[in-house]
C-alpha positions in Angstrom: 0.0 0.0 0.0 2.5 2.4 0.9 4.2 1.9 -2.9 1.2 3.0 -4.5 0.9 6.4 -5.0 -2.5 6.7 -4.4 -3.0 5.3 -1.3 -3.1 7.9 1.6 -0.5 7.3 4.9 -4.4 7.4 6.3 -5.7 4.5 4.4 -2.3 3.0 5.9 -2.9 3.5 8.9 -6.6 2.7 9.3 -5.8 -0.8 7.7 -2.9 -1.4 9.8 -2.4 0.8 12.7 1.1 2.3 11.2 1.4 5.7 11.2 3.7 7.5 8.7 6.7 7.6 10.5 6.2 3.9 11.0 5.4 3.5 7.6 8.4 5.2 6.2 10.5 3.3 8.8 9.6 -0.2 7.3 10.3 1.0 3.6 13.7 2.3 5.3 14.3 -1.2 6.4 12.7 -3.6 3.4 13.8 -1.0 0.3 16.8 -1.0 -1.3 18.6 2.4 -0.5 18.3 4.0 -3.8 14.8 2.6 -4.2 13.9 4.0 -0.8 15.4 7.0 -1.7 13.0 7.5 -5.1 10.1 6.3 -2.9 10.6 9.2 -0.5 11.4 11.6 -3.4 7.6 11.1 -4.9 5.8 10.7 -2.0 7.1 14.0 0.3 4.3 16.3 -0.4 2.5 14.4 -2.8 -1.7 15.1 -2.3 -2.2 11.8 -2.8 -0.1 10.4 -0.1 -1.9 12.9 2.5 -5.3 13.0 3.3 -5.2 16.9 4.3 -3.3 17.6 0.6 -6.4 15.8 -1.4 -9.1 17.1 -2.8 -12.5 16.4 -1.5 -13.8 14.9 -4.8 -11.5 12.1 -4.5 -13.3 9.7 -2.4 -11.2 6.6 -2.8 -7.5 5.5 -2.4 -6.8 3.6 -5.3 -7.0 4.0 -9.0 -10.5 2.6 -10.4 -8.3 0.6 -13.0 -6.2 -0.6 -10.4 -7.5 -3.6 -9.4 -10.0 -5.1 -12.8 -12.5 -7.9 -12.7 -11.4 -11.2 -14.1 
């Protein structure tokens, strides 16, 4: 959840109890450092990764096409 870029550090943490601290912590740890370091690069400040940044039309935290019916 925390890869995808629409997914809120909310979403996060009402799913798992991880705030973003905690959240960036485990990508710290699991992420290679350059991949951690692009990770961090498109999230910091990104609307989409904070709640308070997003508009209020979007209701939802993933991309409608993300996930398709098979």
């Amino acid at each position: 959840m925390a890869w995808e870029d629409r997914t809120p550090f909310d979403a996060i943490e009402k799913s798992f109890g991880l705030g973003e601290p905690q959240v960036i912590a485990i990508m710290r740890k699991e992420l290679k450092r350059s991949s951690f370091e692009l990770w961090r690069k498109r999230v910091t400040g990104r609307a989409t990764k904070h709640s308070a940044l997003r508009s209020e039309d979007v209701t939802r935290a993933y991309c409608p096409t993300q996930y398709k019916n098979k």
